[in-house]
VOPATOR-692307 format. One line per field, with one value per residue (C-alpha): residue number from 1; residue in three letters; x, y, z. Coordinates in Angstrom, 2 decimals, padded with zeros to 5 digits. Layout:
REM residues N
k <- (NUM, ...) .
r <- (ALA, ...) .
px <- (X, ...) .
py <- (Y, ...) .
pz <- (Z, ...) .
***
This chain:
REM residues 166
k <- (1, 2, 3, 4, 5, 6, 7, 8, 9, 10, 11, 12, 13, 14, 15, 16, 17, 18, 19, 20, 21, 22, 23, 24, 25, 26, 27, 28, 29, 30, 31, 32, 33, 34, 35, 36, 37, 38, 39, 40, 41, 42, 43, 44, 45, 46, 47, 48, 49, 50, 51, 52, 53, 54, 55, 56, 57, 58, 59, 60, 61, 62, 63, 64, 65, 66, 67, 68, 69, 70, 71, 72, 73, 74, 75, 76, 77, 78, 79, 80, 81, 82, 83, 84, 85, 86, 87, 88, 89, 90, 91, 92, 93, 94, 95, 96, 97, 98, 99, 100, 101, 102, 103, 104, 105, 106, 107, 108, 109, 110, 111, 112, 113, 114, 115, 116, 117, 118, 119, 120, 121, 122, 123, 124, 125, 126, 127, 128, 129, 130, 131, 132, 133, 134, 135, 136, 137, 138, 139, 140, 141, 142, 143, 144, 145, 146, 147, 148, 149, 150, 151, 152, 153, 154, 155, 156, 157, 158, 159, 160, 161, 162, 163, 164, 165, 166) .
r <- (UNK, UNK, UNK, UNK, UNK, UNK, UNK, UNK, UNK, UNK, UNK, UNK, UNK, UNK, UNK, UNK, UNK, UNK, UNK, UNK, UNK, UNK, UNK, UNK, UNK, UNK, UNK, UNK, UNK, UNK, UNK, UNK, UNK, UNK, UNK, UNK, UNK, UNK, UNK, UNK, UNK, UNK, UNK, UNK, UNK, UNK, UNK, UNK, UNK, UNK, UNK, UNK, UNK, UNK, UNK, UNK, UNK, UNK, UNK, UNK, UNK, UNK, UNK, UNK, UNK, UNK, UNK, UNK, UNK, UNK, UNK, UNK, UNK, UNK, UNK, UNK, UNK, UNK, UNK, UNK, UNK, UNK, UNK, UNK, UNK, UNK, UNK, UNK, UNK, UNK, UNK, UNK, UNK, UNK, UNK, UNK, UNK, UNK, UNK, UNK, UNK, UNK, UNK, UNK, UNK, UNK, UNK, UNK, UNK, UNK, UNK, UNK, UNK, UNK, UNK, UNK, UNK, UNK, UNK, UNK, UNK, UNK, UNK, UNK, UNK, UNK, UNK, UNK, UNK, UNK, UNK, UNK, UNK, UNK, UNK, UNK, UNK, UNK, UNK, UNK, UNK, UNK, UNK, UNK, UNK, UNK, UNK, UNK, UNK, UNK, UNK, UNK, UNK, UNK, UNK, UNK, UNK, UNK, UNK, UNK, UNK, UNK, UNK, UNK, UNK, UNK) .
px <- (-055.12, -056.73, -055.59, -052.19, -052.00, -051.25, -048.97, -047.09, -047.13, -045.72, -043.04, -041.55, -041.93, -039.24, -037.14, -036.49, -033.50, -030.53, -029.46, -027.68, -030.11, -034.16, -034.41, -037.73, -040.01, -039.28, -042.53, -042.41, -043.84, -047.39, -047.69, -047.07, -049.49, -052.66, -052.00, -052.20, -055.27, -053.32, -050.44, -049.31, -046.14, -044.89, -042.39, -041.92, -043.12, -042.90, -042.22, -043.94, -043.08, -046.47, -046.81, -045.56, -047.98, -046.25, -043.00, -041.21, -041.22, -043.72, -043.94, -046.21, -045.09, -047.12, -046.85, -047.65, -049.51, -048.23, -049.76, -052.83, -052.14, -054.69, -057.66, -059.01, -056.57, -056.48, -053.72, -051.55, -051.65, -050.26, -048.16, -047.95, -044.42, -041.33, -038.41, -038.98, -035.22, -035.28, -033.61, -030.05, -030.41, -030.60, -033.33, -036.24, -037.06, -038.42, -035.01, -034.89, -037.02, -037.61, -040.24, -041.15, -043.57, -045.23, -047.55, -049.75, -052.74, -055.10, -055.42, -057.48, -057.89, -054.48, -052.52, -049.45, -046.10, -042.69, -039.07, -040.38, -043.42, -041.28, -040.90, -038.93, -042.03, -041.46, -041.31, -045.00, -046.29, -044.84, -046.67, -050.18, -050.03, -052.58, -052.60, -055.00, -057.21, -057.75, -061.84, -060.56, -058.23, -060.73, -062.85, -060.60, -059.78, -063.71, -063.60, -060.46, -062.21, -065.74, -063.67, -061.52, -064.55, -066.60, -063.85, -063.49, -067.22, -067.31, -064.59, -065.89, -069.47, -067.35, -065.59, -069.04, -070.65, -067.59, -067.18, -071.54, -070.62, -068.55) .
py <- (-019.03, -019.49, -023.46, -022.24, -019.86, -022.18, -024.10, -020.92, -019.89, -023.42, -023.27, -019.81, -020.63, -023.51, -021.57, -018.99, -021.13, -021.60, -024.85, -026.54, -025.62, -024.64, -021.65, -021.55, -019.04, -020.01, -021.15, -024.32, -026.89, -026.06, -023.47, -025.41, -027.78, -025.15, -024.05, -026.99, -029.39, -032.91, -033.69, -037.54, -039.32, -041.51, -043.28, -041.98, -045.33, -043.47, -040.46, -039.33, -036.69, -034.28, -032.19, -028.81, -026.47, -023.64, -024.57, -025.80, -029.68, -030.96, -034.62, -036.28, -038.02, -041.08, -041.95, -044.70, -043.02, -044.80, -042.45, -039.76, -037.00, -034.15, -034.46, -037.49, -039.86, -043.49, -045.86, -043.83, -039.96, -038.38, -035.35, -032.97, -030.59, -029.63, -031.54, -032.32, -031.71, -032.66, -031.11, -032.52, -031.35, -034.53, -035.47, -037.21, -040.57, -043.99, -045.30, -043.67, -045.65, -042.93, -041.92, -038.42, -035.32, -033.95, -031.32, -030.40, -027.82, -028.88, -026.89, -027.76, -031.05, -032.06, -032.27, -029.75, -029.50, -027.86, -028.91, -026.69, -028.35, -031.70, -032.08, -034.57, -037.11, -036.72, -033.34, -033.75, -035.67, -033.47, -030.66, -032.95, -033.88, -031.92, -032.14, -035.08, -036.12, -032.26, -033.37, -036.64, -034.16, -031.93, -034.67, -036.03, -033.07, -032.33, -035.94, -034.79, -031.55, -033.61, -035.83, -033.08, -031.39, -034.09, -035.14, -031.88, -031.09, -034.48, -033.56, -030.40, -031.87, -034.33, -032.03, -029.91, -032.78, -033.29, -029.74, -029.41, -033.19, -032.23) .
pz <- (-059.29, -055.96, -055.75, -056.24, -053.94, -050.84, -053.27, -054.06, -050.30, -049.62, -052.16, -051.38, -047.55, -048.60, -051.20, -049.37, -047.03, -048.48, -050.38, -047.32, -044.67, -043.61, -041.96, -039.74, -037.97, -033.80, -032.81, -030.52, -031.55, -028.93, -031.70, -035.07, -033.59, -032.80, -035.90, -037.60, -039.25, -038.70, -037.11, -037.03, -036.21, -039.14, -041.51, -044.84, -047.24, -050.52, -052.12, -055.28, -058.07, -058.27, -061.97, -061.74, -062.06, -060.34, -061.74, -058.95, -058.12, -055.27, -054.33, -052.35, -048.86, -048.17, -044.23, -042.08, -039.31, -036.45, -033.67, -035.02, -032.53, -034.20, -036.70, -038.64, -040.24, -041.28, -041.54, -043.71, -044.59, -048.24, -047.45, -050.61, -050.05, -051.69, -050.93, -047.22, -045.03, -041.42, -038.62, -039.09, -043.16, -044.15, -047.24, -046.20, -048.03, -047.17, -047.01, -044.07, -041.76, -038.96, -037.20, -037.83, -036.11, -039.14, -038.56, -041.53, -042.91, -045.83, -048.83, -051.99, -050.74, -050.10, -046.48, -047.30, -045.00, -045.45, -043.61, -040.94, -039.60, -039.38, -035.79, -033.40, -032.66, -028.73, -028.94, -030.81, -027.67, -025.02, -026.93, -026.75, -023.16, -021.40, -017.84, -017.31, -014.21, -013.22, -012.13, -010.31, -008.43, -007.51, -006.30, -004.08, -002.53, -002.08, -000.24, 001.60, 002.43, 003.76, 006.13, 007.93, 008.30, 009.55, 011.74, 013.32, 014.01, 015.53, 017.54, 019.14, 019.61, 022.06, 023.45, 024.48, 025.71, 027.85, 029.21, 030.04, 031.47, 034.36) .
***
């Protein structure tokens, strides 16, 4: 009961759209992706039937993991999900050849997704890039800082020595 339990989750999360199209909670994608235990950007290479054990048919999504962008992953990942849809409705397979944003949680053992933590893949790096160099910046600015100062003491030591000069 408890290993199905995500499963389930998964399942009604994905039955609940209608046929045509996946409805989705509006998180951006910052928030799929802290909430998530691996997120990768991929091409679909297979597609696998899984039993049913909760009566509704899972398959699992194995992925050439072109760029890891959260948590440990080799050279390809295994995706279990229902039927995966991407944004434009159309079925994903590995006829498809495109690169995908697929954000993903473990549960017993598995890496599980729906439609709605597939993700545009540049919309998956915008979402990882941090604002880097922050300590480089402050550095410089310390240096910055040291020579104005410097300069300016310098200066008015001069300008004493001039005005006790004359």
């Amino acid at each position: 009961m408890r290993r199905a339990l995500p499963v389930a989750a998964l399942v009604a999360l994905v039955l609940a759209a209608p046929a045509g199209a996946v409805r989705c909670f509006t998180q951006s994608v910052k928030q799929k992706l802290d909430g998530a235990d691996a997120a990768f950007i991929g091409k679909v290479v297979s597609v696998r039937p899984v039993s049913r054990s909760t009566g509704v048919a899972l398959f699992d999504y194995r992925f050439t993991v072109e760029r890891a962008v959260k948590g440990t992953l080799g050279s390809t990942a295994t995706v279990r999900a229902a039927r995966l849809v991407d944004i434009d409705a159309q079925e994903v397979t590995a006829a498809s050849n495109t690169d995908i944003g697929v954000l993903a949680t473990r549960a017993d053992g598995h890496l599980v997704a729906s439609s709605c933590s597939l993700v545009d893949p540049g919309s998956l790096m915008g979402a990882t890039d941090e604002p880097k160099g922050a300590l480089i910046k402050v550095a410089i600015g310390f240096v910055i800082l040291a020579i104005v100062l410097a300069y300016s003491i310098r200066r008015l030591k001069r300008r004493r020595t001039a005005e006790l000069g004359s």
